[in-house]
C-alpha positions in Angstrom: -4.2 2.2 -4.4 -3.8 1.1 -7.9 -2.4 3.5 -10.5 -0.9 2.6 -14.0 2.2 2.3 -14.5 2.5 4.6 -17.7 6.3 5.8 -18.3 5.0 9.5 -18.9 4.0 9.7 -15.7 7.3 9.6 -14.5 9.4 12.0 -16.9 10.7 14.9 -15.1 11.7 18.4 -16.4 15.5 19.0 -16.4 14.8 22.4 -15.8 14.2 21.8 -11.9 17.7 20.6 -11.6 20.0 23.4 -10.1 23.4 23.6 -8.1 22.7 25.0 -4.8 25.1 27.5 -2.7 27.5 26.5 0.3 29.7 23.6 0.5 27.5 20.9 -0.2 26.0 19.7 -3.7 22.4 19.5 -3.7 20.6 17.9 -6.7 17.1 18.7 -6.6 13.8 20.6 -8.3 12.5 23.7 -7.9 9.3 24.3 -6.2 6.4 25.3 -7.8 4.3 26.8 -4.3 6.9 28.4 -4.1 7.5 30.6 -7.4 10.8 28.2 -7.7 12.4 30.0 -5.4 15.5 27.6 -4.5 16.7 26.8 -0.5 20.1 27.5 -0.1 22.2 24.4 1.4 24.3 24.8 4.2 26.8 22.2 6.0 24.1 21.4 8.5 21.0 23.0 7.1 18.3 20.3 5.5 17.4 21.7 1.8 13.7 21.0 1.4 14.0 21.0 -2.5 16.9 18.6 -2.6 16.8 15.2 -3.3 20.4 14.7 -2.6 22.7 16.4 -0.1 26.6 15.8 -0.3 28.6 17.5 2.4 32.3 17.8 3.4 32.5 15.2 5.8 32.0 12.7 2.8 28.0 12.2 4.3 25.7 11.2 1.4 22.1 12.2 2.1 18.7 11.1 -0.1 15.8 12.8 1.1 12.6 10.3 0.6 9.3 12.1 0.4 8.1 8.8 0.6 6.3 7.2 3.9 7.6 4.7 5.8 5.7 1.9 7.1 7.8 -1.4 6.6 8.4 -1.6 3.4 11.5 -0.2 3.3 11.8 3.1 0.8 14.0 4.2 3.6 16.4 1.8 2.0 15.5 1.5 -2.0 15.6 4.9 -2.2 19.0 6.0 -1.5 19.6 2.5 -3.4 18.4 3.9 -6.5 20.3 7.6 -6.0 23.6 5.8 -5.0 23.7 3.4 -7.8 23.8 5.9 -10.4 25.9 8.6 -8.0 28.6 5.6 -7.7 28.2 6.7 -4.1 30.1 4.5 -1.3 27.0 2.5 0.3 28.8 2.9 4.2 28.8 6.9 3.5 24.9 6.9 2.5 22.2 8.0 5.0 18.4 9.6 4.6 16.2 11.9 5.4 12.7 12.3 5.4 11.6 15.1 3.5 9.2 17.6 4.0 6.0 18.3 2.2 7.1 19.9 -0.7 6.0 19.9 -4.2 9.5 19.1 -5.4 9.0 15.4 -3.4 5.7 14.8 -5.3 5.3 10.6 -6.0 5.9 10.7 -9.8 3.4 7.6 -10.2 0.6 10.4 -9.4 1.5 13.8 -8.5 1.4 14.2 -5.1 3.3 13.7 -2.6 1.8 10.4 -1.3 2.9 6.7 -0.7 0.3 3.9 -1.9 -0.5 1.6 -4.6 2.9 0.1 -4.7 4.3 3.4 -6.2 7.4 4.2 -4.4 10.0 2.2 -6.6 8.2 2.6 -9.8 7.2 5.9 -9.7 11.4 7.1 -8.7 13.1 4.5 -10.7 13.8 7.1 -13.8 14.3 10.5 -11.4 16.1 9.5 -8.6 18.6 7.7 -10.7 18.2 11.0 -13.3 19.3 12.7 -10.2 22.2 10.7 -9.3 23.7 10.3 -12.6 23.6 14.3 -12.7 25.1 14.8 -9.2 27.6 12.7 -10.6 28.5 14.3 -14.1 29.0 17.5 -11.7 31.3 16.2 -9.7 33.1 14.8 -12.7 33.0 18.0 -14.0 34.6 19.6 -11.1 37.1 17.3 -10.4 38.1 17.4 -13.9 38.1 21.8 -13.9 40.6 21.0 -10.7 42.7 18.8 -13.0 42.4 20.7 -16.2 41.8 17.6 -18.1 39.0 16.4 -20.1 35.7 14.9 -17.8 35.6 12.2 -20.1 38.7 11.1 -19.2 37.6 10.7 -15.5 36.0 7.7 -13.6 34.1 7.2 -10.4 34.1 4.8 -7.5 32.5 4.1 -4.1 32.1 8.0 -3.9 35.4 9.2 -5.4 36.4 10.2 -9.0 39.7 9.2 -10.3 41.9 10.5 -13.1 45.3 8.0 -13.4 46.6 8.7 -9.6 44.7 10.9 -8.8 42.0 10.8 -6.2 39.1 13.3 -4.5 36.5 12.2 -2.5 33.0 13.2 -3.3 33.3 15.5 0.0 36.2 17.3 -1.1 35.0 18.2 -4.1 31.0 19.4 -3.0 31.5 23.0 -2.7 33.0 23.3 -6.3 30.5 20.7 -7.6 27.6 23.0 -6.4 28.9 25.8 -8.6 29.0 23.4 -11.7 26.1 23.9 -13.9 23.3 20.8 -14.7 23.9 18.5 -17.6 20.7 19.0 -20.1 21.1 15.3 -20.6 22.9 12.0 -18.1 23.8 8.8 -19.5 22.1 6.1 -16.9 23.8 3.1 -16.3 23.5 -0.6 -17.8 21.8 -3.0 -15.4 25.0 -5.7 -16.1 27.1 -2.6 -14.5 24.8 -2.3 -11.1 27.0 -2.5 -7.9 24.5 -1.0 -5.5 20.8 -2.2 -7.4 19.9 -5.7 -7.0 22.2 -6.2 -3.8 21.2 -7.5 -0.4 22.0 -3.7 1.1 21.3 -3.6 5.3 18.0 -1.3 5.8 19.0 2.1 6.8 15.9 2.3 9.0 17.0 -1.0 11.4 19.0 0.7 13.7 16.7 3.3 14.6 14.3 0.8 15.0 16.2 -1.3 17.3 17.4 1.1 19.6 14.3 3.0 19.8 15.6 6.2 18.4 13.0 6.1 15.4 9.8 8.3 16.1 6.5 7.3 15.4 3.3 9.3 15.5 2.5 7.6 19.2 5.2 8.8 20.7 4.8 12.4 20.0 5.0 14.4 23.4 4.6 18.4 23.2 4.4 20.6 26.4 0.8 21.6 27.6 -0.5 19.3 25.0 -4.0 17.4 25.8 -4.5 13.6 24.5 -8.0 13.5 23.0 -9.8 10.0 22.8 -13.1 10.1 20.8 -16.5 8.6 20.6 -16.7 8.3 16.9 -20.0 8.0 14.7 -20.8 4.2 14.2 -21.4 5.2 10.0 -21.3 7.9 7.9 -24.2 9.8 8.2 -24.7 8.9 12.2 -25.3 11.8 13.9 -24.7 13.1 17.4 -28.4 13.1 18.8 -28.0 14.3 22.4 -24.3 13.7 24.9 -24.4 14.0 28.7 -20.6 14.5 29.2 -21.4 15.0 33.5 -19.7 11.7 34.0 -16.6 12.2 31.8 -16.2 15.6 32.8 -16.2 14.8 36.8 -13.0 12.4 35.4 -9.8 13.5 37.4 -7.8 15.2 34.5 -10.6 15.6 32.0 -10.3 19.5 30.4 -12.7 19.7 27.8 -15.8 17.9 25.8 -15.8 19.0 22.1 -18.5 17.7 19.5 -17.6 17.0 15.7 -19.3 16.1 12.7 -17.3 12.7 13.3 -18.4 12.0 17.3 -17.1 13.2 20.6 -14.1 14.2 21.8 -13.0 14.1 25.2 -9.5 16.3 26.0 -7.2 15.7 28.8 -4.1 15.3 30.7 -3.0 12.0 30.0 -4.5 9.3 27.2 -6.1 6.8 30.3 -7.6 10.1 31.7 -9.4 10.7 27.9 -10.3 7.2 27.8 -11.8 7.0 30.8 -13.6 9.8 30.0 -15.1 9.1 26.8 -16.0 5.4 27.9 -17.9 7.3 30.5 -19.8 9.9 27.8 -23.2 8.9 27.0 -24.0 9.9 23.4 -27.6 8.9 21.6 -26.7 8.6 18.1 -29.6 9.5 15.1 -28.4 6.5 12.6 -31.3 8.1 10.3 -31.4 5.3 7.2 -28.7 3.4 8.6 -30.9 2.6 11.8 -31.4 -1.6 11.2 -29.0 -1.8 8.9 -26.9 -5.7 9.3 -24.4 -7.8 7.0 -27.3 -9.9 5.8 -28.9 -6.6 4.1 -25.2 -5.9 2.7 -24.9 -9.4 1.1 -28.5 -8.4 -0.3 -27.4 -5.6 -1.9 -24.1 -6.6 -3.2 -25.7 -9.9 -4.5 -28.3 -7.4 -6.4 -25.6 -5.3 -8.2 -23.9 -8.8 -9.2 -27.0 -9.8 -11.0 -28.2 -6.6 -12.8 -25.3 -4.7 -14.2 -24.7 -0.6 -14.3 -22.0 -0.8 -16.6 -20.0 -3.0 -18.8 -16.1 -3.7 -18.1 -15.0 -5.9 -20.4 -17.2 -7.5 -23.4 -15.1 -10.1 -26.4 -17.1 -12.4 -28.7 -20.4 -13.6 -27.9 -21.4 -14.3 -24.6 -24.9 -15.8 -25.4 -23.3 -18.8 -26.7 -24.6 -22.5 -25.4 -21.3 -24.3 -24.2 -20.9 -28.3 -24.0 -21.1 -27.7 -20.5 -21.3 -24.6 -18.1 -19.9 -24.0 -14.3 -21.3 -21.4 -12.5 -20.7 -20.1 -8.6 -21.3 -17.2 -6.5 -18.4 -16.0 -4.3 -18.4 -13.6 -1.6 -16.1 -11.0 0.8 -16.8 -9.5 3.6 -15.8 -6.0 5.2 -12.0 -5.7 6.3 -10.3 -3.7 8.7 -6.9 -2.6 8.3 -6.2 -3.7 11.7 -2.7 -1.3 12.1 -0.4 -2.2 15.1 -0.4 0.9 15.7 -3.3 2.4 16.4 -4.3 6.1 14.4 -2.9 9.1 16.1 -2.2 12.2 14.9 -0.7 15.6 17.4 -1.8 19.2 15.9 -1.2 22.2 16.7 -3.3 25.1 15.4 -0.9 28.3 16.2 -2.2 32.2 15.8 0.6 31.6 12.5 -0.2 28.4 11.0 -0.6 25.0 12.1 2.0 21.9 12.5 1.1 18.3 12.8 3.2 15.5 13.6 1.5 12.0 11.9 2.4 9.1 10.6 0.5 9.3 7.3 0.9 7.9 3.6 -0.7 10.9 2.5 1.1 14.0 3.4 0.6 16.4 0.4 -2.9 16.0 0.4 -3.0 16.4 3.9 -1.6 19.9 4.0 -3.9 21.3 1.1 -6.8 19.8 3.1 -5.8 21.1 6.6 -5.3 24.5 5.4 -8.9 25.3 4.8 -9.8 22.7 7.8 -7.8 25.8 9.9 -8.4 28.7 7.4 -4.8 29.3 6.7 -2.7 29.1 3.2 -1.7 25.7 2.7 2.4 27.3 3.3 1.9 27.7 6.9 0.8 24.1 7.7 3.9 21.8 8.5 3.9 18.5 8.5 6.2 16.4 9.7 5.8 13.1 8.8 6.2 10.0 11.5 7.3 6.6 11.1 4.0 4.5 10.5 3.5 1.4 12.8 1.4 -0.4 9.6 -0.5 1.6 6.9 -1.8 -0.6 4.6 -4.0 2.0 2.8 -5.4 3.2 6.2 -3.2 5.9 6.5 -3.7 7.2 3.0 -6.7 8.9 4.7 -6.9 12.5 6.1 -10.0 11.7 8.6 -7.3 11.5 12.3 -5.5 14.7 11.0 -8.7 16.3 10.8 -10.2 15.5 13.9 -7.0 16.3 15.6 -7.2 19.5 14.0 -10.3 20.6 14.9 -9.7 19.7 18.5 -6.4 22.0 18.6 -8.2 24.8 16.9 -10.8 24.8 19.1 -9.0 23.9 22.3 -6.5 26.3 21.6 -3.9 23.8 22.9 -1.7 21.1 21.2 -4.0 18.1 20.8 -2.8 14.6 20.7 -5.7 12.8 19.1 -5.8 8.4 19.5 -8.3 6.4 17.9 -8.6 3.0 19.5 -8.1 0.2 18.0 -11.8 -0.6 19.1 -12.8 3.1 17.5 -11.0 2.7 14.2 -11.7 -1.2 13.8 -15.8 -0.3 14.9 -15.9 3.0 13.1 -13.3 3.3 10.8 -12.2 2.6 6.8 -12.6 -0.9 5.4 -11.9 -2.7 2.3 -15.7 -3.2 0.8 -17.6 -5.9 1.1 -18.1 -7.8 -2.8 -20.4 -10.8 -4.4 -19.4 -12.0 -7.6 -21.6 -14.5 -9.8 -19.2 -16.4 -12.2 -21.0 -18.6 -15.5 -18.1 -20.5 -17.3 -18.4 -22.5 -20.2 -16.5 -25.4 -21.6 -16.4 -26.8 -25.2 -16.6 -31.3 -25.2 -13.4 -31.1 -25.3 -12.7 -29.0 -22.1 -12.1 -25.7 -23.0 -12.7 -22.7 -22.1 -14.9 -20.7 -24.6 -17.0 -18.8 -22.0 -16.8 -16.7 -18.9 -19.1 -13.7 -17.4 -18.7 -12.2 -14.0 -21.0 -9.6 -12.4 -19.8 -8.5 -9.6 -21.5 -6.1 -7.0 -19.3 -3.8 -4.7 -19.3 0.0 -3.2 -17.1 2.2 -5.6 -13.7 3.1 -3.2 -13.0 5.9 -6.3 -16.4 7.3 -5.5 -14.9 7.6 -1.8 -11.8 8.6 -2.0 -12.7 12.3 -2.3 -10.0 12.9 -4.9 -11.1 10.7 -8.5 -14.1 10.3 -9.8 -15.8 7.0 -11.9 -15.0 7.4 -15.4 -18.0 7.6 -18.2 -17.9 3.8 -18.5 -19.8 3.9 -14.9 -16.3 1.2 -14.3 -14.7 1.7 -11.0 -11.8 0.0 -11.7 -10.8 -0.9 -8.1 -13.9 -2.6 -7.6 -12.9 -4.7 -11.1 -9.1 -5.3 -11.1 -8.1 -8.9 -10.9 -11.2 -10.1 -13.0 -11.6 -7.7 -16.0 -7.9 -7.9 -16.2 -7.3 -11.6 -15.7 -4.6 -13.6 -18.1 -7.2 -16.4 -19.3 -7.9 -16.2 -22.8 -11.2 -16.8 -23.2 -12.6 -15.8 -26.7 -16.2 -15.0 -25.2 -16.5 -13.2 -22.4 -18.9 -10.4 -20.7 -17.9 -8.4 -17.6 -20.1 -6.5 -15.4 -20.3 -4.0 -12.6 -23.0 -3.2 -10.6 -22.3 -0.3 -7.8 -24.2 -0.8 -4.6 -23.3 1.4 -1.1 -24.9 -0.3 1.7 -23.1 2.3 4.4 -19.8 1.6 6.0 -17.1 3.7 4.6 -14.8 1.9 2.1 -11.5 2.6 1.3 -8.0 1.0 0.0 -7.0 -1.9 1.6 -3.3 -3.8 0.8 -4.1 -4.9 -3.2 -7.2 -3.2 -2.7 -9.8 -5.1 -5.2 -7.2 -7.6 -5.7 -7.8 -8.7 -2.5 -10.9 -10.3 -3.1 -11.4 -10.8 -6.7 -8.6 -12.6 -7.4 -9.7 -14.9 -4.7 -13.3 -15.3 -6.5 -11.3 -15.1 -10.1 -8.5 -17.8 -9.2 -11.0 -20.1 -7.4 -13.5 -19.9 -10.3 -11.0 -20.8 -12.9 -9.7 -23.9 -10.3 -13.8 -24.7 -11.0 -13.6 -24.8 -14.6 -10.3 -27.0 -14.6 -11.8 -29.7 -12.4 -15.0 -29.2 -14.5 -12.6 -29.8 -17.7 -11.2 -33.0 -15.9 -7.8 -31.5 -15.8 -5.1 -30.1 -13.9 -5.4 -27.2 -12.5 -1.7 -26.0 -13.5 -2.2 -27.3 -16.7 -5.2 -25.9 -17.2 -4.0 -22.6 -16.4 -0.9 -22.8 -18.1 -2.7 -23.6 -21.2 -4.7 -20.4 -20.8 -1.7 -18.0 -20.7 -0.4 -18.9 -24.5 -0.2 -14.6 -25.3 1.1 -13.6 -21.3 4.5 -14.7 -20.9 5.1 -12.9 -17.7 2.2 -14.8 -16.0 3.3 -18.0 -17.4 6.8 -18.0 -16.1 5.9 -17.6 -12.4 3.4 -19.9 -12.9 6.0 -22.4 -13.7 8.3 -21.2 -10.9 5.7 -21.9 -8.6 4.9 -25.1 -9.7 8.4 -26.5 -10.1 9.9 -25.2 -6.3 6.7 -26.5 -5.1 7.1 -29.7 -6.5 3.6 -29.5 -8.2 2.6 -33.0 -9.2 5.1 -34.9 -6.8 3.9 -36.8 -3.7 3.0 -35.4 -0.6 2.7 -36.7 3.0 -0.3 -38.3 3.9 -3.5 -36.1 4.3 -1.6 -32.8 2.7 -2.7 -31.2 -0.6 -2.1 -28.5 -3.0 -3.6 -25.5 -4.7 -2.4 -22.7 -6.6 -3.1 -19.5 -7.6 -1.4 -16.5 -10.0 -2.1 -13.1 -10.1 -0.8 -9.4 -11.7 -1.0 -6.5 -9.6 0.5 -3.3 -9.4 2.7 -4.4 -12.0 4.3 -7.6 -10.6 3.5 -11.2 -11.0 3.1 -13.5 -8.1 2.1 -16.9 -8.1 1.4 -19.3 -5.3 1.2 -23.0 -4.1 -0.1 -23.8 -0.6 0.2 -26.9 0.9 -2.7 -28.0 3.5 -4.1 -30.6 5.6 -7.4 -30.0 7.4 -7.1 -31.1 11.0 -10.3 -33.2 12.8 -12.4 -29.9 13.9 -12.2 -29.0 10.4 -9.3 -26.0 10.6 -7.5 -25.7 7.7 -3.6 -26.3 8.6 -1.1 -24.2 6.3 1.9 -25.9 6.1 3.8 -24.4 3.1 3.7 -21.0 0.8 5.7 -21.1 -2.3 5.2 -17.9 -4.1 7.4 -17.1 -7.4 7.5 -13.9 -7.8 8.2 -11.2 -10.7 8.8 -7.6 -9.9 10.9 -6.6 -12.8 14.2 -5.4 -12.1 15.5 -6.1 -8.9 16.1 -3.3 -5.8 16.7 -5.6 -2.4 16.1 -9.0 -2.6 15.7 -8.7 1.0 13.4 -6.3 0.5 11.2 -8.4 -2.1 11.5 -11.5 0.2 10.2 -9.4 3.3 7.7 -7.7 1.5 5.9 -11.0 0.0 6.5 -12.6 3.1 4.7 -9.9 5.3 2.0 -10.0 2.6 1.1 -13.7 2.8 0.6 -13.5 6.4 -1.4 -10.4 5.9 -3.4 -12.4 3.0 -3.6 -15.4 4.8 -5.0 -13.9 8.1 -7.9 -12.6 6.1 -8.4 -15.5 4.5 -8.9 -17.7 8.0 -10.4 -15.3 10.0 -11.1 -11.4 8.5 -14.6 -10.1 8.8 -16.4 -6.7 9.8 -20.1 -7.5 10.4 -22.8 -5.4 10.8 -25.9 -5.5 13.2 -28.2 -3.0 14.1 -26.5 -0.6 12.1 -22.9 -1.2 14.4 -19.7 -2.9 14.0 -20.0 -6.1 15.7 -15.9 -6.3 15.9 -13.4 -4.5 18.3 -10.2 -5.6 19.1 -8.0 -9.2 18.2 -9.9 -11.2 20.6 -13.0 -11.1 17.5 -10.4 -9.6 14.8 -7.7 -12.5 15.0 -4.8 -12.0 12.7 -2.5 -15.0 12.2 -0.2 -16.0 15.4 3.6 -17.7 14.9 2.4 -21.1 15.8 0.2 -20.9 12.8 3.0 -19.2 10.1 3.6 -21.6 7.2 7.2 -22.3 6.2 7.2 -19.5 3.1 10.0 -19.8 0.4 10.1 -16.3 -2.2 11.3 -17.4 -5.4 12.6 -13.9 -7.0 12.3 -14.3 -11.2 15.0 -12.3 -12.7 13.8 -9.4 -15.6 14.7 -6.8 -17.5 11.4 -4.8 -17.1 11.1 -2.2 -15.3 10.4 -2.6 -11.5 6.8 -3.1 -10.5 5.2 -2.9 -6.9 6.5 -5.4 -4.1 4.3 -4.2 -1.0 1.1 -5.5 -1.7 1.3 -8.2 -5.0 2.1 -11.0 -2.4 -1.1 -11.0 -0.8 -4.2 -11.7 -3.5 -2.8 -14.9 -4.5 -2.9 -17.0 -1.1 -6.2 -16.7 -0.4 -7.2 -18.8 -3.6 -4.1 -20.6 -3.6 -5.1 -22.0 -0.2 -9.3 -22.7 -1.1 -7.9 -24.4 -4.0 -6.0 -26.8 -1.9 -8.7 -27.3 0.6 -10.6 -28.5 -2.4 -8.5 -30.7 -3.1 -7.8 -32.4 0.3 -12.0 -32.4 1.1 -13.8 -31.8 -2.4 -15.6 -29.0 -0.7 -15.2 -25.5 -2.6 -14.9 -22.7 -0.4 -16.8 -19.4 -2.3 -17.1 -16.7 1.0 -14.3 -15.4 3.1 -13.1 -16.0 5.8 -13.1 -19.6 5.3 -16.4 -21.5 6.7 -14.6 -24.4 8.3 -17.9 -26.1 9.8 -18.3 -27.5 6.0 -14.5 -28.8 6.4 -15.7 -30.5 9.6 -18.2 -32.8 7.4 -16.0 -33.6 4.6 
């Protein structure tokens, strides 16, 4: 998801802060569900409106409402918390929070991880809340004293006065009686000892030792493991089922029908399997009977040529150029492809209902499950799993739901397991896109011109919670061309919306994903069109986007843009802003003699503003380039005969070690505030690689995944 990073989003009323009761400090906000009634905080109680917890034993606790899923909020969270507390790093540990108003993501008011949020969206409260845990326990330690607080200083989790010393611990239970500061001073960045540092994730051990819990290994007494045969497309219905086979299954219990497919219910997940591979459902696919990629390019390629709506429009874009460029580029469908597949346990109790998921979205999810069971939204539970991969995916509510529904109808604990086949055949994609690029040069070689049209399903449309503005714009369909650095004085934007069927949804960078690839390849067009270089040419582009320009530049230099390479390896590049950061790219490639492109280097420079983990950063753009680059060789859902024609890796490949380029991170230091890391690493290689192939063969690659039977002529 893509959200805008505007800084009154994030501001948060002062009057949530309170002291709580007991011998610990908690820091946190009152709860609105809950007429602001606050939890009172024990020694070993968990305080689900506390952001902090500080108990006698010196134990530092930051609650994250946030999900993990790799990217490591586990870790930049407390980061951000004990900065500002001056907490010592060896004392601080986390806790995942429950769903709770008070743990709402700040970026957009819910309690939600997506979009590159996490960071941005708690860089102002969580430090607000750790610079006011901190004046507390100034303020007590200084009431102990009987000297003035401003005379007191804080260390690695102590404060200080001359000789003497308390420890955070020691001084909780009087800190908790203190009152809230209306106002904190936050810290310089020159005076971080905590933010910017290579700090061990808190999550590893867990991790390592198996101790962490993800949704798959949930395991309840009397609970059933349901394995479903899921509607090909929305809109597929359930004709007829003859479940005699599946039920005769040793261990099979039950055969339930949903709106989504059939379920079968059982002892054991190889029991349900069994079962449900043995089911033998006749599906009505109604309109979507016949329906096959070629139909979807149709249709996309339509909306790229006659417009719905206008999103961006500067000078006049019926000028004759010198010269003109034009291309048409294409995406297909992509799966999310998690390593772990969708799961989610529910339980539907005579007093509520509890589920045990690993989801990015669970505030949503408990408003949504409570009229799914009938019940006010209080009494649903969630407790939130470590997530084996989201990537968007598990932003939606569809496995809680079906899980749901089973348990409520079962009247047992149901453990509910899409298949990777079921999820990858019948599940959430990115969409599919065509864009249709006319550029224009001037005799000297610039650029004076450029119109896209680009046709694409609407993922705000889908979502279920926004809506497409006026402007008929849908701004994930658009973002990385109608916000692109280039300037071009005349230029004309368009979008035409087009829903062949499949259901679309946010997918890492979401629109990034595959416009920047048809944005950064087009402008690589123009510059060899120009007869110039396609840094330069770039470069030249970017005269009012400083930001852009100076990872550009990165790139280039660690790269060694313009310097020899080995014999029959080449270079491309590519630069792109999303979710407020700035990556750019270089790729060095040879093509080997069956035409397979061979990655041998990523350098990516990248800009997030200020600095959390570096280790974080590196990991994060790392994880994304694979992820990016995978797509780029081998991604694609296609359609025949109104079905999925993918299942699993064997016709899903995602990159293996023996193909990982060598990738170097180049981390740009800023003052800005911090932008996204999770997902801005992976738009760029895509283009960044094409671009290079072009240059090695003089073939320009426009569709993804790469059609390397044109390499094998070049």
């Amino acid at each position: 998801m893509s959200t805008t990073n505007d800084s009154h989003a994030f501001e948060t009323s002062r009057r949530g802060f309170m002291a709580g009761s007991g011998a610990a400090l908690v820091v946190g906000f009152t709860l609105p569900s809950m007429g602001g009634r606050a939890l009172a905080a024990t020694d070993t109680a968990f305080t689900p409106n506390a952001w902090l917890r500080i108990t006698p034993d010196n134990r530092v606790t930051v609650v994250c409402g946030s999900s993990e899923m790799g990217q490591g909020v586990l870790t930049a969270i407390p980061q951000l918390m004990a900065e500002e507390l001056d907490a010592d790093w060896a004392t601080v540990g986390v806790e995942q929070a429950p769903v709770s108003q008070a743990f709402n993501n700040p970026a957009f008011g819910m309690q939600a991880t997506g979009g590159s949020t996490t960071v941005r969206g708690h860089w102002d409260v969580m430090r607000n809340a750790g610079a006011t845990a901190r004046a507390m326990l100034v303020a007590a330690a200084a009431e102990q004293w009987k000297v003035p607080a401003g005379e007191c200083r804080t260390e690695a989790g102590h404060v200080m006065h001359g000789s003497k010393k308390l420890s955070y611990g020691q001084l909780a239970e009087a800190a908790s009686k203190q009152k809230a500061p209306e106002k904190v001073a936050l810290k310089d960045p020159k005076d971080f000892k905590i933010l910017g540092q290579r700090k061990a994730r808190l999550d590893t051990a867990g991790k390592t030792n198996g101790s962490a819990k993800f949704g798959i290994d949930v395991n309840l007494p009397g609970m059933l493991v349901a394995v479903m045969a899921r509607a090909p497309l929305p809109g597929v219905k359930v004709a007829k089922v003859d479940d005699t086979a599946a039920k005769a299954v040793k261990g099979v219990k039950q055969v339930i029908t949903l709106p989504t497919g059939v379920a079968v219910l059982a002892t054991g997940y190889w029991a349900a399997k069994k079962g449900r591979d043995a089911l033998k459902v006749d599906w009505d696919f109604g309109d979507k009977a016949g329906l096959d990629s070629a139909k979807v390019t149709a249709m996309l390629t339509d909306g790229a040529s006659k417009a719905d709506a206008v999103a961006l429009k500067a000078g006049d874009a019926g000028i004759t150029p010198a010269k003109l460029v034009e291309a048409t580029y294409e995406a297909p469908y992509l799966a999310h492809a998690c390593m772990e597949p969708m799961n989610c346990t529910a339980w539907v109790k005579p007093d509520g209902v509890e589920i045990w998921a690993g989801t990015q979205s669970q505030g949503p999810v408990q408003g949504i499950l409570s009229q799914v069971a009938s019940v006010d939204p209080g009494k649903v539970k969630v407790n939130t799993m470590m997530l084996g991969g989201g990537f968007g995916r598990r932003f939606a509510p569809d496995f809680v739901i079906d899980a749901t529904l089973l348990s409520k109808i079962s009247g047992a604990p149901v453990k509910l397991v899409y298949t990777r086949e079921d999820d990858m055949a019948a599940g959430f994609y990115r969409p599919a896109s065509v864009a249709k690029f006319t550029g224009g040069l001037d005799a000297q070689g610039n650029a004076v011109l450029l119109k896209a049209g680009v046709g694409s399903p609407s993922i705000m449309a889908a979502s279920g919670f926004m809506k497409i503005p006026e402007s008929g714009v849908d701004s994930f369909a658009m973002e990385g061309i109608n916000d692109h650095p280039y300037s071009v004085p005349n230029q004309l934007i368009t979008y035409g919306r087009r829903e062949p069927g499949p259901s679309v949804w946010f997918w890492r960078s979401v629109g990034h994903s595959q416009n920047s690839f048809f944005m950064e390849g087009f402008i690589d067009e123009m510059a060899h069109a120009a007869g110039k270089d396609p840094f330069e040419f770039r470069r030249a582009l970017m005269d009012q986007q400083p930001r852009y320009r100076q990872v550009l530049e990165v790139a280039a230099e660690k790269a060694g843009w313009g310097k020899p390479l080995p014999a029959g390896v080449f270079r491309g590049i590519a630069v792109v802003q999303s979710f407020g950061s700035y990556v750019a790219e270089v790729a060095e490639v040879s093509i080997n003699a069956d035409g397979t492109p061979k990655v041998h280097r990523v350098v990516a420079a990248v800009d997030c503003g200020m600095t959390v983990n570096p280790t974080i950063i590196e990991r994060q753009v790392e994880g994304a380039i694979v992820y990016g680059l995978s797509a780029a060789l081998y991604g694609r859902i296609s359609l025949k005969d109104g079905r999925v024609e993918q299942g699993n890796f064997h016709d899903y490949p995602v990159l293996r070690h023996n193909e990982m380029p060598k990738v170097e991170v180049h981390i740009v230091k800023s003052t800005e505030k911090p932008g996204g890391i999770g997902e801005p690493g992976t738009p760029p290689v895509a283009p960044a690689v094409a671009n290079a192939i072009f240059a090695a063969t003089g073939k320009r690659l426009r569709s993804l995944p790469f059609d390397t039977s044109q390499l094998k002529k070049a």
